[in-house]
C-alpha positions as CSV (number, residue, x, y, z in Angstrom):
1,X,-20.4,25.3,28.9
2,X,-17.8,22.6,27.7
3,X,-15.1,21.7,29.9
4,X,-11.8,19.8,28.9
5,X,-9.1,18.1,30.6
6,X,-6.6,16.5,28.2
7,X,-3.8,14.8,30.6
8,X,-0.4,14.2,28.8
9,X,2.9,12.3,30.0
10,X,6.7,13.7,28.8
11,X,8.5,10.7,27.8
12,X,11.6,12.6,28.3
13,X,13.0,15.2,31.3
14,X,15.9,16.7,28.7
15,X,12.8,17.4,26.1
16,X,10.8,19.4,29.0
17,X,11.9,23.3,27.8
18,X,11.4,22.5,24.3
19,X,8.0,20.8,25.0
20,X,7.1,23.5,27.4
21,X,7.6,26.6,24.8
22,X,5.2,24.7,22.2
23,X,2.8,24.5,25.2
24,X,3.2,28.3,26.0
25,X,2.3,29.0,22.3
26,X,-0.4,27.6,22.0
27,X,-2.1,29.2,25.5
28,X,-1.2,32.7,24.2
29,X,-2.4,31.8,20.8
30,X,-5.3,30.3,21.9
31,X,-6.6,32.7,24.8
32,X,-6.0,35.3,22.2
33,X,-7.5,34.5,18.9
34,X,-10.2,31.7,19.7
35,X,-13.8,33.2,20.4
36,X,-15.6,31.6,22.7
37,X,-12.6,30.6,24.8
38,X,-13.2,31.0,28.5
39,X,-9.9,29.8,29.9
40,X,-7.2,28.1,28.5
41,X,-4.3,27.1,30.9
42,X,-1.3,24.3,30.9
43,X,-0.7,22.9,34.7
44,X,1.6,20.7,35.9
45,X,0.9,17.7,37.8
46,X,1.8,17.7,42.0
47,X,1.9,13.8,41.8
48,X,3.6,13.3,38.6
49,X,7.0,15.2,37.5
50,X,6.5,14.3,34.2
51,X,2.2,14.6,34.2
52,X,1.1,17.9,32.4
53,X,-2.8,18.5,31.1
54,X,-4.4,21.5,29.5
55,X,-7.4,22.6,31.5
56,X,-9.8,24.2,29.0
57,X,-13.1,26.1,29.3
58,X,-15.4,26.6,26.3
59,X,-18.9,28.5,25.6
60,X,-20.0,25.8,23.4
61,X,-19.3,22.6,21.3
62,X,-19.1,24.6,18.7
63,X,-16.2,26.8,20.1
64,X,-14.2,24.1,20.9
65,X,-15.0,22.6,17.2
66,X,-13.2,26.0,15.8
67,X,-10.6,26.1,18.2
68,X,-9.4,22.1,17.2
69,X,-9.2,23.3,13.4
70,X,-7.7,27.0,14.0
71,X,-3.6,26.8,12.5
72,X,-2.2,27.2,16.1
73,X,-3.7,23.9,17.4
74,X,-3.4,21.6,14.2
75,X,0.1,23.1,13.7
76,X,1.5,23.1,17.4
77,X,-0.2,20.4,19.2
78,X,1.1,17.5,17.2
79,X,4.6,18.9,17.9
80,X,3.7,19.0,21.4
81,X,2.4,15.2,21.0
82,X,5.9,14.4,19.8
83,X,7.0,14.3,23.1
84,X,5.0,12.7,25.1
85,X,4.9,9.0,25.5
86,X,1.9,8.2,24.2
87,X,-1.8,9.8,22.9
88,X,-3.0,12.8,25.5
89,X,-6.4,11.4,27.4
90,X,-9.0,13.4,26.4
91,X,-11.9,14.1,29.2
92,X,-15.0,16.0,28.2
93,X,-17.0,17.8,30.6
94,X,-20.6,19.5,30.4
95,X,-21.6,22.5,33.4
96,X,-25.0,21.1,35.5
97,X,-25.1,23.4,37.8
C-alpha cells in the first residue's frame, strides 16, 4: 500500500472558493474513476489558514502511476497549482505493518 501526503500553501485568501471547487473535482473524480484508489480526501490544515494537503491512499505504485496520467489530474491539478505559492511537497509513504 502507497501512501501520499502532498501539502500545498494558497498564496491568496480571495482565490480560496475558486481553488477549493478545482480541489472538490478532482476528489470526486478521483474516488470515482481511479482503480485502485483506497481514499482520496483534501484536508485543511488546524495550524495553517492557508495550509491544505491531499491525503491519498493507493493499492500499489502502479495505481498511483495511472491515477497521475488519468485527464482529471493532468487537467485539474495544474489549475489547482496556479494558486498556490509555490510547488505542492510531495511525501511518499509505504504500509510496514
Amino acid at each position: 500500500m502507497v501512501k501520499i501526503v502532498a501539502k500545498m500553501h494558497l498564496k491568496d485568501e480571495a482565490d480560496k472558493e475558486t481553488f477549493l471547487g478545482y480541489a472538490k473535482q478532482v476528489v470526486e473524480k478521483t474516488n470515482a474513476l481511479d482503480k485502485g484508489c483506497i481514499g482520496y480526501e483534501f484536508c485543511h490544515s488546524k495550524q495553517d489558514p492557508m495550509g491544505y494537503a491531499m491525503m491519498e491512499q493507493w493499492e500499489s505504485d502502479e495505481a498511483l502511476a495511472a491515477h497521475m496520467q488519468s485527464a482529471h489530474f493532468t487537467e485539474i491539478v495544474p489549475k489547482m497549482n496556479a494558486f498556490c505559492d509555490g510547488p505542492s511537497e510531495i511525501l511518499v509513504y509505504e504500509k510496514l505493518f
